[in-house]
N, C-alpha and C positions, 0 to 999 in steps of 0.2 A: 372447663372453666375453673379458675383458682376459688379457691372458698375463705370469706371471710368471718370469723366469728366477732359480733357484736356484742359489748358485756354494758350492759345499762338500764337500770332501774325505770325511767322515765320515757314513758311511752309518747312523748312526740321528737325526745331525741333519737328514740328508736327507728321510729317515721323517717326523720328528716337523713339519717347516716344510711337507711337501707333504702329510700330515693338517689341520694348520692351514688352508692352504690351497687345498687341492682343490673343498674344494664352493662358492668367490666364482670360483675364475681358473684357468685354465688353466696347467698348469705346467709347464718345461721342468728341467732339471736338466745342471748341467754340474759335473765333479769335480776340476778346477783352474783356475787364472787364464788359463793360455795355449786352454784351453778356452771357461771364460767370455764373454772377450773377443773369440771366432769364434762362438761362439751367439749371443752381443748383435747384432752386425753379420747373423747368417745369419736370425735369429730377430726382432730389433725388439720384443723385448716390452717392455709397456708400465711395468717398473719389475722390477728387478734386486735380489734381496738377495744381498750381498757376504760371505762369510766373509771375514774378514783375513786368517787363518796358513792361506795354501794351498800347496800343492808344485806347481812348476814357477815359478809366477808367484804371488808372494801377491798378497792384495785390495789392499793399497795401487798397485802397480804396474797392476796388473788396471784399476781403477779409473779411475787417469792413462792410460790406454791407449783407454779405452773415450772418455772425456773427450774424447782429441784427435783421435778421429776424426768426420769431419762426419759420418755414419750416426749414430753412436750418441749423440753428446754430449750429448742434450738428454733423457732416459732417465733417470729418478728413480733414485739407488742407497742403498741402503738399507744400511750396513757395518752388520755381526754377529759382535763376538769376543768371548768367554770372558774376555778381558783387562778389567779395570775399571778398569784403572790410571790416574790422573791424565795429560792429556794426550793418552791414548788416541783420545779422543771427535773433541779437534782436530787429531793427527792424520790421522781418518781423513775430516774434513769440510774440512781442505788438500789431502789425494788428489782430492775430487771426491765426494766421498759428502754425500748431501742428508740424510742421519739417519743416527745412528745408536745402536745397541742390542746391550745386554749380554746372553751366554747366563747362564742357561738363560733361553729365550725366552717373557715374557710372551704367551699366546697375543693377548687382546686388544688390546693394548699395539701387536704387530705390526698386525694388522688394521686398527687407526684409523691408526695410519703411515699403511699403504699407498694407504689412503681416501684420507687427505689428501694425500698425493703425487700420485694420481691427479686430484684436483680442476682442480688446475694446469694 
């Protein structure tokens, strides 16, 4: 089963992405960026959805983090923030994010993502 890591502060987003989730991938869960970015390296799962606004480390640094190191670089990320704001989007696909997506999270919407990222 493919493994996904979960990077999100807020534990009913947490809920709600590893319901989505649970019955395709296996899922790991980490509750900030400075965490994230040691689970990706300790873990190697096969695609990462990124919250942006986390505490210690947000998603955008998390991301460039993850990016520069040869373990992890090549790792689909998937940014996820609440923000819609104009710019946002290419923000967070200059950090290193291969997609990304506005909360509240289409459950489908995520799914064919991650499919697709995983084709690759």
């Amino acid at each position: 089963m493919k493994k996904i890591l979960i990077v999100e502060d807020i534990e009913l987003n947490v809920d709600l992405l590893t319901q989505i989730l649970e019955d395709h991938y296996e899922v790991v869960v980490a509750r900030d960026g400075a965490q994230g970015v040691a689970l990706a390296a300790q873990h190697r799962p096969d695609a990462i959805i990124m919250d942006m606004s986390l505490p210690i480390l947000d998603g955008w640094e998390a991301t460039r983090r993850i990016r520069a190191n040869e373990v992890t670089r090549d790792i689909p990320i998937i940014g996820l923030s609440a923000h819609a704001m104009s710019g946002d989007r290419d923000k967070a696909l200059e950090a290193g994010c291969n997609e990304y997506l506005t909360k509240p999270v289409d459950d489908e919407l995520l799914l064919k993502t991650i499919s697709k990222l995983l084709e690759n």
